[in-house]
MDTraj code that builds the backbone (N, CA, C; nanometers):
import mdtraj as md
import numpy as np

residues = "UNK UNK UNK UNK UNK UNK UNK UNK UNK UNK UNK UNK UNK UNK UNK UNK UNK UNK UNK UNK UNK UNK UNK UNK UNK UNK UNK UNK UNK UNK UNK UNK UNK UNK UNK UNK UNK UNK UNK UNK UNK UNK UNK UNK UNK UNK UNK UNK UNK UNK UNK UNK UNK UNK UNK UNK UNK UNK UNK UNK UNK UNK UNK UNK UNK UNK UNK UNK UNK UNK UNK UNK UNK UNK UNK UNK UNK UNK UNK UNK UNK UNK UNK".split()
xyz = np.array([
    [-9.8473, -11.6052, -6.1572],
    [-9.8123, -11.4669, -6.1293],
    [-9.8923, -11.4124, -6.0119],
    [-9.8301, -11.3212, -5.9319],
    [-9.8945, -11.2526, -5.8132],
    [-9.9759, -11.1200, -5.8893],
    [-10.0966, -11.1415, -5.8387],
    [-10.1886, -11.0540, -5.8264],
    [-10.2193, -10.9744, -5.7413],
    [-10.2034, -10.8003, -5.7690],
    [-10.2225, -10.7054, -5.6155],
    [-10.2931, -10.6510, -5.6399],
    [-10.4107, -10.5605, -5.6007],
    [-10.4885, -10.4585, -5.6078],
    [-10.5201, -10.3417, -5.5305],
    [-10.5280, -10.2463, -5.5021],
    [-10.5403, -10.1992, -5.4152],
    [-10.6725, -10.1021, -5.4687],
    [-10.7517, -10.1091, -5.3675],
    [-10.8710, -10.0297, -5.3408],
    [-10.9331, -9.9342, -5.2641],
    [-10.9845, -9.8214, -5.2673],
    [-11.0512, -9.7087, -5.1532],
    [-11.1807, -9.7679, -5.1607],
    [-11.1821, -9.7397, -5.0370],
    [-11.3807, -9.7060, -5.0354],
    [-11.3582, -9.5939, -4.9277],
    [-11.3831, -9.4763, -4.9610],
    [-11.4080, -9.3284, -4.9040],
    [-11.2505, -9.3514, -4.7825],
    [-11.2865, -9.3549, -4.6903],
    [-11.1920, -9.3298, -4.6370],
    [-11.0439, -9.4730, -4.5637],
    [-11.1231, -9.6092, -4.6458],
    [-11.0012, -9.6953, -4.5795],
    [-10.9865, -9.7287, -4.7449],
    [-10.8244, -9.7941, -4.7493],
    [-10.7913, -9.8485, -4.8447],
    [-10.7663, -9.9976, -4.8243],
    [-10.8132, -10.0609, -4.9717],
    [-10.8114, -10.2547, -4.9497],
    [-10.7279, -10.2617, -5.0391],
    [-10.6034, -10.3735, -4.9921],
    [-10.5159, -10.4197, -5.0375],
    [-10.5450, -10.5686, -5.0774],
    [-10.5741, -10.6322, -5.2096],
    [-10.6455, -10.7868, -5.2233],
    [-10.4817, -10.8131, -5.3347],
    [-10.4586, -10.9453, -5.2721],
    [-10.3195, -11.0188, -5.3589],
    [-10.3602, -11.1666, -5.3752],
    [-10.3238, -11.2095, -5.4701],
    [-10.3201, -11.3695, -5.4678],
    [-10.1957, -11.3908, -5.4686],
    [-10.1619, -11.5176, -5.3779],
    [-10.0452, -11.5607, -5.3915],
    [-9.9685, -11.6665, -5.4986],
    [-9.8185, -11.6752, -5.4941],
    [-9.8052, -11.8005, -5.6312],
    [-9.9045, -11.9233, -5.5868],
    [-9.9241, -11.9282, -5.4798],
    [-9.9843, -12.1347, -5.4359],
    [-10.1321, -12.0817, -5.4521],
    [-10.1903, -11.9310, -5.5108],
    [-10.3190, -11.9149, -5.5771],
    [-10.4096, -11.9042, -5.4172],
    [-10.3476, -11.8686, -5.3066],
    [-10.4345, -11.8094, -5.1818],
    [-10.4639, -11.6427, -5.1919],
    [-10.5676, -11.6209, -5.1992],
    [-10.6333, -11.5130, -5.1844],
    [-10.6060, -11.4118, -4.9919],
    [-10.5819, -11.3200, -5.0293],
    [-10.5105, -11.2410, -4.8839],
    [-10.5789, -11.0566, -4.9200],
    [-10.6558, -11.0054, -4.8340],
    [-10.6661, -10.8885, -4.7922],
    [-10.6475, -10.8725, -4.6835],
    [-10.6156, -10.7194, -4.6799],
    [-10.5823, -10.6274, -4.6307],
    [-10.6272, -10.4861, -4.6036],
    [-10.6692, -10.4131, -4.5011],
    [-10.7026, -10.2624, -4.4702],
    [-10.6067, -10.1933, -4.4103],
    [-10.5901, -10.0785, -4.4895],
    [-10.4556, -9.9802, -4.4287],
    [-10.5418, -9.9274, -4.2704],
    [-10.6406, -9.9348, -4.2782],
    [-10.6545, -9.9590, -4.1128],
    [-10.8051, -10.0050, -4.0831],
    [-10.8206, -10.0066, -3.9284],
    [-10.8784, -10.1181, -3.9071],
    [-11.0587, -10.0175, -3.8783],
    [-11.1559, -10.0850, -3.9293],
    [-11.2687, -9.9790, -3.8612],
    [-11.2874, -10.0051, -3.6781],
    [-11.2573, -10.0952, -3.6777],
    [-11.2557, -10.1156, -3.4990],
    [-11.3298, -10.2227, -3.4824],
    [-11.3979, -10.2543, -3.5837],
    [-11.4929, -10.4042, -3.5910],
    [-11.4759, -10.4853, -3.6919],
    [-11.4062, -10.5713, -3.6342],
    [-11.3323, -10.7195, -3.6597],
    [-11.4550, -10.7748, -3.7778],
    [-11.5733, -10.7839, -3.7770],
    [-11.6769, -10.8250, -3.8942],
    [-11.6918, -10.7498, -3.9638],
    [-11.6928, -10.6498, -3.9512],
    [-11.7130, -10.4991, -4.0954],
    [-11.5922, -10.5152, -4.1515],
    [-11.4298, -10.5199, -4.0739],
    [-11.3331, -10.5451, -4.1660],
    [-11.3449, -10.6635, -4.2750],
    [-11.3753, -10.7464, -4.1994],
    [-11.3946, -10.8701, -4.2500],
    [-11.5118, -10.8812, -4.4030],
    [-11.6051, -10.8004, -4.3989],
    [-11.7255, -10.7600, -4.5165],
    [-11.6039, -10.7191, -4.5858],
    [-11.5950, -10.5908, -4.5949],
    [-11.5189, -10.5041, -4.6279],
    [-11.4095, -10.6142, -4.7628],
    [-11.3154, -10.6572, -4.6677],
    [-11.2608, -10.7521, -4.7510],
    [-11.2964, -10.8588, -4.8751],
    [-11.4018, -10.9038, -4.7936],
    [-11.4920, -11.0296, -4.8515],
    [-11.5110, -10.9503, -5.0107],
    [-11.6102, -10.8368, -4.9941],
    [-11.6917, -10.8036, -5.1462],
    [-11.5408, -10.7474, -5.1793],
    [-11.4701, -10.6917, -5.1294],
    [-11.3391, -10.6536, -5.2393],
    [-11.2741, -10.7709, -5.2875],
    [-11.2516, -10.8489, -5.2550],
    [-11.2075, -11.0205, -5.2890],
    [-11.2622, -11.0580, -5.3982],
    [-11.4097, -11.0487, -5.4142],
    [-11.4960, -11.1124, -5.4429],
    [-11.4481, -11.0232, -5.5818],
    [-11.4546, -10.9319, -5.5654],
    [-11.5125, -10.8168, -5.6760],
    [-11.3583, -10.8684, -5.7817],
    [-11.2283, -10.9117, -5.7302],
    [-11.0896, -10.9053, -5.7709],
    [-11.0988, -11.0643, -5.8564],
    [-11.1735, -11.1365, -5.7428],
    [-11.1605, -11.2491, -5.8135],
    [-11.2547, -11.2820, -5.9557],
    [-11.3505, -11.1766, -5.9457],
    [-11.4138, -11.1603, -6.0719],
    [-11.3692, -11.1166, -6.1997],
    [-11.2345, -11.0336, -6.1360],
    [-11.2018, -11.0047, -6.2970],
    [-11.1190, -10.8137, -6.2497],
    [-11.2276, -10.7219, -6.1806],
    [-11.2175, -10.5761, -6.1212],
    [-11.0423, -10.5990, -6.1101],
    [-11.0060, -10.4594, -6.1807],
    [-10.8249, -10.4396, -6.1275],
    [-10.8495, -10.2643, -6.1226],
    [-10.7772, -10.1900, -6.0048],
    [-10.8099, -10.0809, -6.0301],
    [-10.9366, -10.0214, -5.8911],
    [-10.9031, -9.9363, -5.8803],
    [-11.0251, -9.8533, -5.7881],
    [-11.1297, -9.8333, -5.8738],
    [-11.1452, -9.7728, -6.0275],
    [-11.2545, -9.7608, -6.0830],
    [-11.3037, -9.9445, -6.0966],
    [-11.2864, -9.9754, -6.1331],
    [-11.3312, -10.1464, -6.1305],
    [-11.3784, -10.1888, -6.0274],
    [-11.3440, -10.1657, -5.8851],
    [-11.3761, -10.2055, -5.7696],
    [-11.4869, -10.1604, -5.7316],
    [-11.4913, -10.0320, -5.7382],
    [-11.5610, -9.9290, -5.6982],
    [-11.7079, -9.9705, -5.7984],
    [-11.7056, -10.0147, -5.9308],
    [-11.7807, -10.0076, -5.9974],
    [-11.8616, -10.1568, -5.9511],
    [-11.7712, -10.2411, -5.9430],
    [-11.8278, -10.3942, -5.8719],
    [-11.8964, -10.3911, -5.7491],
    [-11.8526, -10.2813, -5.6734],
    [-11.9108, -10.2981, -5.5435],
    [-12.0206, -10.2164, -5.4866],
    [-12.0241, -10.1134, -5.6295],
    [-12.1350, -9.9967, -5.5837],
    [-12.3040, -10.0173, -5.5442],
    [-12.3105, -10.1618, -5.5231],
    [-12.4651, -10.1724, -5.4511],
    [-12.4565, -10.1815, -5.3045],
    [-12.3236, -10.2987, -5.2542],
    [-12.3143, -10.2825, -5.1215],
    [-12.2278, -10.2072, -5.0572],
    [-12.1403, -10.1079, -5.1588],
    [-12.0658, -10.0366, -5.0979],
    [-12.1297, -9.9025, -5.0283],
    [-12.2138, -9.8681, -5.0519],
    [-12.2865, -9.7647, -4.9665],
    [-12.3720, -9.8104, -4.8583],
    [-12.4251, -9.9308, -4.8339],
    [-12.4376, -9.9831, -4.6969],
    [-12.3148, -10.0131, -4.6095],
    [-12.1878, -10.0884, -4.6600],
    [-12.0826, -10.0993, -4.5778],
    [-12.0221, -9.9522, -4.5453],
    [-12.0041, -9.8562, -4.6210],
    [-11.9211, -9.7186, -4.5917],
    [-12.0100, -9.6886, -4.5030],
    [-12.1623, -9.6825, -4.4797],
    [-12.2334, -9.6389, -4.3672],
    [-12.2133, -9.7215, -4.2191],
    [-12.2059, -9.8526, -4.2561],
    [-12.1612, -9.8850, -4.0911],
    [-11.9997, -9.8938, -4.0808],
    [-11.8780, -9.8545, -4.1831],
    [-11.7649, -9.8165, -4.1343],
    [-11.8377, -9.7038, -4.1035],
    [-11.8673, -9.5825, -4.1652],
    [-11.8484, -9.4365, -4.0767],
    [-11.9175, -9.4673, -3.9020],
    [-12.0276, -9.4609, -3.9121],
    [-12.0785, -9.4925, -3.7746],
    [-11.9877, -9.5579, -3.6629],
    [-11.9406, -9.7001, -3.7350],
    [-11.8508, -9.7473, -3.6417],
    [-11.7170, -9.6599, -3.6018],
    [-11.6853, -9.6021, -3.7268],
    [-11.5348, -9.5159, -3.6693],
    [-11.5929, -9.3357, -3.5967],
    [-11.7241, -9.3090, -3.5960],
    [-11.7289, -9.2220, -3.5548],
    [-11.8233, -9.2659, -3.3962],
    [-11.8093, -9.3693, -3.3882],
    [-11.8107, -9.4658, -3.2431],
    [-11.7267, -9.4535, -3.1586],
    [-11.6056, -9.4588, -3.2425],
    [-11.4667, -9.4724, -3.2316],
    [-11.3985, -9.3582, -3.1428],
    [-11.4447, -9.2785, -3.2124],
    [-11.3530, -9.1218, -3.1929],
    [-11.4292, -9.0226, -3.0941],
    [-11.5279, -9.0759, -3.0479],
    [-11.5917, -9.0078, -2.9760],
    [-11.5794, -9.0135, -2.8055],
])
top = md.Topology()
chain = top.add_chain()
for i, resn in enumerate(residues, 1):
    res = top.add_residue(resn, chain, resSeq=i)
    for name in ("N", "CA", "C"):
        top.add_atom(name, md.element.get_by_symbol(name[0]), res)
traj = md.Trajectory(xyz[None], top)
């Protein structure tokens, strides 16, 4: 069976699916502008899905040690961005 999840962290949302052949695939409804922070970003939400987390409270709850270091270098980076 396909597995989807979808997740916030403050202001981007992660989309984590497994496929039927059991490949793991995320996704950000958009991009912070840096190709390796997306890439984190994904990783601990992956991580957090393949553990078991379904749900934003689940995610959110799996990820709440490094999720406040990553939301600090997305903001910075997107307010890099816009400036």
């Amino acid at each position: 069976p396909e597995i989807v999840v979808l997740g916030r962290l403050r202001s981007l949302s992660v989309n984590v699916a497994q496929d039927r052949e059991g490949r793991w695939h995320c996704g950000l409804d958009r991009s912070t502008g840096r190709a390796k922070l997306d890439e984190k970003f994904c990783r601990a939400v992956t991580k957090c899905v393949r553990k078991g987390a379904r749900g934003d409270d689940a995610v959110d709850a799996c990820i709440r040690d490094s999720r406040g270091r990553l939301v600090r270098q997305v903001e910075r980076e997107l307010k890099k961005g816009s400036s």
